[in-house]
Every structure is written in C-alpha cells, then in structure tokens.
DOVOTOR-165228 format. One record per residue (C-alpha): x, y, z; residue in one letter. Coordinates in nm, 3 decimals. Layout:
N
<pt xx="X" yy="Y" zz="Z" filum="A"/>
...
//
This chain:
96
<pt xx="0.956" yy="-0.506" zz="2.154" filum="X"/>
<pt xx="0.830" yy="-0.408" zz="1.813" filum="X"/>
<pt xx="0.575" yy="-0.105" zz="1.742" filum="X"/>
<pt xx="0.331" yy="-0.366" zz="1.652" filum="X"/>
<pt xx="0.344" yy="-0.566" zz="1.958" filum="X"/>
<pt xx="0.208" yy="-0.332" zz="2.128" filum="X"/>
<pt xx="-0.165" yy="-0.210" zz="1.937" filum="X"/>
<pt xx="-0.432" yy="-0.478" zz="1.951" filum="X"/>
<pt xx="-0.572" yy="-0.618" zz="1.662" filum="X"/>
<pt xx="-0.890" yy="-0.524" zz="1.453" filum="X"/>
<pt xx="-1.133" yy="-0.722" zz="1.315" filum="X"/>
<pt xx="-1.221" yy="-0.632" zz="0.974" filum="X"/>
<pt xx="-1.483" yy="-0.851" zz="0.785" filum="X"/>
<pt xx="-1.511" yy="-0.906" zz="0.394" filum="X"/>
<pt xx="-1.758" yy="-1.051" zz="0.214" filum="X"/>
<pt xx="-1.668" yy="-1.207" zz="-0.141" filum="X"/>
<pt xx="-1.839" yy="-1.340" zz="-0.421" filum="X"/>
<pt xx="-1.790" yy="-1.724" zz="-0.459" filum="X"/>
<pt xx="-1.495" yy="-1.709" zz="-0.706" filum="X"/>
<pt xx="-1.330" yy="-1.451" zz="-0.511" filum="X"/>
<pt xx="-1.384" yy="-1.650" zz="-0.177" filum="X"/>
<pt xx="-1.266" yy="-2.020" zz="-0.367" filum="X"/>
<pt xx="-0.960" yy="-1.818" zz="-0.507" filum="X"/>
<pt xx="-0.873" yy="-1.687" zz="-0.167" filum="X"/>
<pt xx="-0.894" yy="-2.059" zz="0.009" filum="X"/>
<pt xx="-0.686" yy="-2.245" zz="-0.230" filum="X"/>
<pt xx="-0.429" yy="-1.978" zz="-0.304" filum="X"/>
<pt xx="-0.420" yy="-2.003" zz="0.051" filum="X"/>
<pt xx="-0.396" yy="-2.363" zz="0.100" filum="X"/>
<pt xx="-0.165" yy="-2.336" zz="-0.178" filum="X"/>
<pt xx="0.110" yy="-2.148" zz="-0.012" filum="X"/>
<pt xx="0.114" yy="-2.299" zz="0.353" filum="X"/>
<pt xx="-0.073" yy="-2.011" zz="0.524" filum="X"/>
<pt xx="-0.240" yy="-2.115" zz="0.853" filum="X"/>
<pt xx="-0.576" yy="-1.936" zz="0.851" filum="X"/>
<pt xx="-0.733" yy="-1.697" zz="0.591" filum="X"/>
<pt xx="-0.627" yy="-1.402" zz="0.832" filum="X"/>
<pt xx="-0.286" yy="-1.509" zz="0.793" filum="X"/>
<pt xx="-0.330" yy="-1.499" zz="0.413" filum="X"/>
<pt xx="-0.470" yy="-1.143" zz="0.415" filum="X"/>
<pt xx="-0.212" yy="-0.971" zz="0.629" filum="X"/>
<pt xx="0.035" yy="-1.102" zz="0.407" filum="X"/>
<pt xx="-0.175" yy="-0.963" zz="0.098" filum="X"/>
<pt xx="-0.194" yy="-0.652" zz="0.277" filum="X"/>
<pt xx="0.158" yy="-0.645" zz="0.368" filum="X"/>
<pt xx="0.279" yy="-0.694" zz="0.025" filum="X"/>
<pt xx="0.053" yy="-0.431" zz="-0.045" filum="X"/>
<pt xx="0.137" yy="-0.177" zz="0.160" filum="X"/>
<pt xx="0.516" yy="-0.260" zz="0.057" filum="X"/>
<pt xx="0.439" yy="-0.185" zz="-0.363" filum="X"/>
<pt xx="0.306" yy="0.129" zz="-0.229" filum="X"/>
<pt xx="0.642" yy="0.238" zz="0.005" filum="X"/>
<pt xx="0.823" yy="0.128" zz="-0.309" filum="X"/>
<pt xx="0.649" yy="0.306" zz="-0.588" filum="X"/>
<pt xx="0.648" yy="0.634" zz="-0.317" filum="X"/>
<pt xx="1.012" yy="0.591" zz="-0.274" filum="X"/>
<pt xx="1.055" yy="0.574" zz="-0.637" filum="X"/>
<pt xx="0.832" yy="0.922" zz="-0.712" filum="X"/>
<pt xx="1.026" yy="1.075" zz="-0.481" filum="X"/>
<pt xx="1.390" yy="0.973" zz="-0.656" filum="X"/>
<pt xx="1.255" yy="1.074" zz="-0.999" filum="X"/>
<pt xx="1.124" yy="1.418" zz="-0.795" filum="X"/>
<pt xx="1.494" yy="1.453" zz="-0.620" filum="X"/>
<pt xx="1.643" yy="1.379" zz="-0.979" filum="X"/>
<pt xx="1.533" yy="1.689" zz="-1.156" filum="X"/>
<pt xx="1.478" yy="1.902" zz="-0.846" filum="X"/>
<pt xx="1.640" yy="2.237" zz="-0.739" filum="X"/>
<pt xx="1.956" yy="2.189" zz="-0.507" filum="X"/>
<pt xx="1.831" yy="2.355" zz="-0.181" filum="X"/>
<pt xx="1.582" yy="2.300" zz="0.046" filum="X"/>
<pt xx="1.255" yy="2.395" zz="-0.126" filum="X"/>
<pt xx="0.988" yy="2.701" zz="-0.016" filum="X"/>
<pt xx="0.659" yy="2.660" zz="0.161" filum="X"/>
<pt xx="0.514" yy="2.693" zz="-0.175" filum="X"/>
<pt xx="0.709" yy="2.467" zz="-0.345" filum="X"/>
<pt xx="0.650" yy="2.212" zz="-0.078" filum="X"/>
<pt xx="0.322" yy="2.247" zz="-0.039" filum="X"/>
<pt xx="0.303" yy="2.149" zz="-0.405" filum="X"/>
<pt xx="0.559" yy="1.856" zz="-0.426" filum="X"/>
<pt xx="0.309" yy="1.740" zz="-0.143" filum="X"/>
<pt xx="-0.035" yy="1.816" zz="-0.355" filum="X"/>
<pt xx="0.124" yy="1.595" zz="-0.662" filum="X"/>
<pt xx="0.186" yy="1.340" zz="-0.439" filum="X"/>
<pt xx="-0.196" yy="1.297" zz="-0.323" filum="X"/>
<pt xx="-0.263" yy="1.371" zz="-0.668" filum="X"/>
<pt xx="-0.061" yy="1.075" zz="-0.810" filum="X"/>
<pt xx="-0.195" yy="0.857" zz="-0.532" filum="X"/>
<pt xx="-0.557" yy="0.927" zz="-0.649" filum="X"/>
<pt xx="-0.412" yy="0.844" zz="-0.973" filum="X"/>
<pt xx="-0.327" yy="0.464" zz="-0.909" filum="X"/>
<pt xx="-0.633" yy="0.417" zz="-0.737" filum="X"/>
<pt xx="-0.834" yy="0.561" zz="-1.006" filum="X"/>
<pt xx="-0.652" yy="0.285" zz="-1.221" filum="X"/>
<pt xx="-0.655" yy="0.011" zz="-1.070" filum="X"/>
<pt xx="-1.034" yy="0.060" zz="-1.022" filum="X"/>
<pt xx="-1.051" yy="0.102" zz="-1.405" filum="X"/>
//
C-alpha cells in the first residue's frame, strides 16, 4: 500500500475564464483523460515533477562548487535561505 492510498482526497474548485475553461476540455478530450480531475492531477503532477527536477538540479550545481565536508549551521542555514530565495524567484517569473 502506497503513501497515497491512504489520505483522502480534497476538493479544490477553480474557476476559469472561458478560453482557459475551452482549453482545459479539449486538451483534455484530446489526450484520453477520463474527467477534468483526472486532467488536473496529471497537470499538477507534471508540475510538481519540473519542480523536484529543477531542485535536484540547484542542488548538483550547489554540490559542484561546494566545500568537501559537511557544512556549518551557518553555512546551512544559508544554502537553505538561497533555496527559498530561488524558489520565490521562479514564481516571481512565471507570474511576469
């Protein structure tokens, strides 16, 4: 039994404009998916997925050209504040 199988689900309503909404049932339609809550856990999945990636990727380029050891309290403490900061970033971007 997965993680997952075990929390109940949410239910999260959007509302869209009509372009958005027509987008979202044919792109639907278009690739097989069952319902429109099927579609948007997949969206959200793929999502969530870019976001492990690009993480995992920050934190090779951070390895790459860090210290061998482990690092301080302080030094921690700010690998972790770049990492919100870089986060806030992206979202500040793709708002843009």
């Amino acid at each position: 039994m997965s993680y997952f199988e075990d929390m109940k689900a949410v239910t999260i309503n959007i509302s869209l404009n009509p372009e958005l909404a027509e987008f979202a049932r044919s792109d639907s339609e278009a690739h097989a998916f069952d319902s429109m809550s099927e579609y948007m856990r997949e969206l959200i999945r793929s999502r969530r997925e870019e976001q492990i990636k690009q993480d995992v990727a920050n934190l090779e380029k951070a390895i790459a050209g860090a210290p061998a050891g482990d690092p301080s309290a302080g030094e921690m403490a700010e690998i972790v504040k770049a990492q919100h900061r870089l986060r806030a970033e992206r979202k500040r971007a793709r708002r843009a």
